[in-house]
Structure formats: structure tokens, C-alpha cells
C-alpha positions in Angstrom: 0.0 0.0 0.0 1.5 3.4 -0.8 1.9 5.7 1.8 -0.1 9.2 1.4 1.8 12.2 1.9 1.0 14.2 5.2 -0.8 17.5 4.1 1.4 20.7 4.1 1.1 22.5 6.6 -1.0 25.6 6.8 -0.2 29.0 7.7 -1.1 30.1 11.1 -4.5 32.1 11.2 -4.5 35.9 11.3 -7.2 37.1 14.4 -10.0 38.5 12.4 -12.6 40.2 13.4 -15.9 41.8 12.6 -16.4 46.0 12.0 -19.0 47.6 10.5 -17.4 50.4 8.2 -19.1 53.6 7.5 -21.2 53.2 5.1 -22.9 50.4 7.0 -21.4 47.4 5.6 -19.5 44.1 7.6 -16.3 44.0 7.3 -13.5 41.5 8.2 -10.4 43.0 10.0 -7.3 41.2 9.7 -4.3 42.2 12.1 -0.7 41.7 10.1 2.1 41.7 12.2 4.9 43.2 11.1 6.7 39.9 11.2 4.3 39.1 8.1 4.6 42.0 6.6 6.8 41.3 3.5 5.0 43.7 0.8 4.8 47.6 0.4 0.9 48.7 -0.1 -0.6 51.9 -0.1 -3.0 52.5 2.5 -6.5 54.1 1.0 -7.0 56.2 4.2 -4.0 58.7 3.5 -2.5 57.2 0.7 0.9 56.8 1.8 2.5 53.5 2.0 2.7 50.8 4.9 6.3 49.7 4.3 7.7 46.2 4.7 8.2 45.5 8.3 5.2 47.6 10.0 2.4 45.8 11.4 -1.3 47.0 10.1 -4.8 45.3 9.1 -5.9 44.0 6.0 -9.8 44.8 5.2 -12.5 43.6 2.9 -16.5 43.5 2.9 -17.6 40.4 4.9 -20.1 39.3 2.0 -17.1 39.0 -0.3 -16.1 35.7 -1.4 -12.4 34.9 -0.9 -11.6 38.9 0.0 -10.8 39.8 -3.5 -11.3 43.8 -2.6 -8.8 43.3 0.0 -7.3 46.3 1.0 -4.4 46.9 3.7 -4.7 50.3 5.8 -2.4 51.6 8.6 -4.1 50.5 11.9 -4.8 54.3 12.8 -6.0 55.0 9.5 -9.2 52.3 9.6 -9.5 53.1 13.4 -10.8 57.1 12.3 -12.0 55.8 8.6 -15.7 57.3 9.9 -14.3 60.6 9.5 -11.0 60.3 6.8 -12.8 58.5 3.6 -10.5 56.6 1.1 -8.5 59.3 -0.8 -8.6 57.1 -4.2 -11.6 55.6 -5.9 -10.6 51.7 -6.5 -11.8 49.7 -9.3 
């Protein structure tokens, strides 16, 4: 009988949790250490970027399959998004 390869292993879960944004909508909040933060993104709140290294959360609409409108923000920036909206329109 062949032997069955063990499964790889899976990355450790981020805490999520559940926010309701401004404009009334769920959405999942993802904390990234900055351990795990190996890309450069630009955060829609002031449009700078969160360099490699610096911890932040990664966002997207809780009805969303698979979060394909993720977005990562500065933690400050989606803590006071109710009154700083996103400085670019995303497609």
C-alpha cells in the first residue's frame, strides 16, 4: 500500500474580526504583524504607503467571497476611517 503524503502545513490564522465600516457594511479586519509584513501597499486612508516591516490590518466586505477587494490600511487610519474617507476611488 503506498503511503499518502501528510498535508502541508497551513499557515497560522491571522485574528479576524468583525467591523462595520461607515457606510454600514460588515467588514473583516485582519491584524498583520509586522513579522508578516513582507509587501509595500498603499493604504486608502492617507495614501501613503505601509512599508515592509510595519504591522497593520488588512480589510475587505464580509459578504465578499475569498476577500478579492482586500485592502491593507495603517491601523490608525481604519481606526478614524468614519471621519478620513479613502482618498482614491478603486476599481
Amino acid at each position: 500500500m503506498a503511503r499518502r503524503r501528510s498535508p502541508s502545513p497551513r499557515p497560522l490564522p491571522l485574528s479576524q474580526r468583525i467591523e462595520t465600516g461607515p457606510d454600514g457594511y460588515e467588514y473583516v479586519v485582519a491584524a498583520i504583524a509586522g513579522s508578516r509584513a513582507v509587501k509595500v501597499y498603499r493604504c486608502p486612508g492617507c495614501d501613503h504607503e505601509i512599508r515592509t516591516g510595519i504591522a497593520h490590518v488588512a480589510v475587505w466586505r464580509a459578504d465578499s467571497t475569498q476577500g478579492e477587494d482586500r485592502r491593507h490600511w495603517h491601523t490608525p487610519c481604519w481606526a478614524h476611517r468614519a471621519t478620513r474617507a479613502p482618498t482614491r476611488k478603486w476599481s
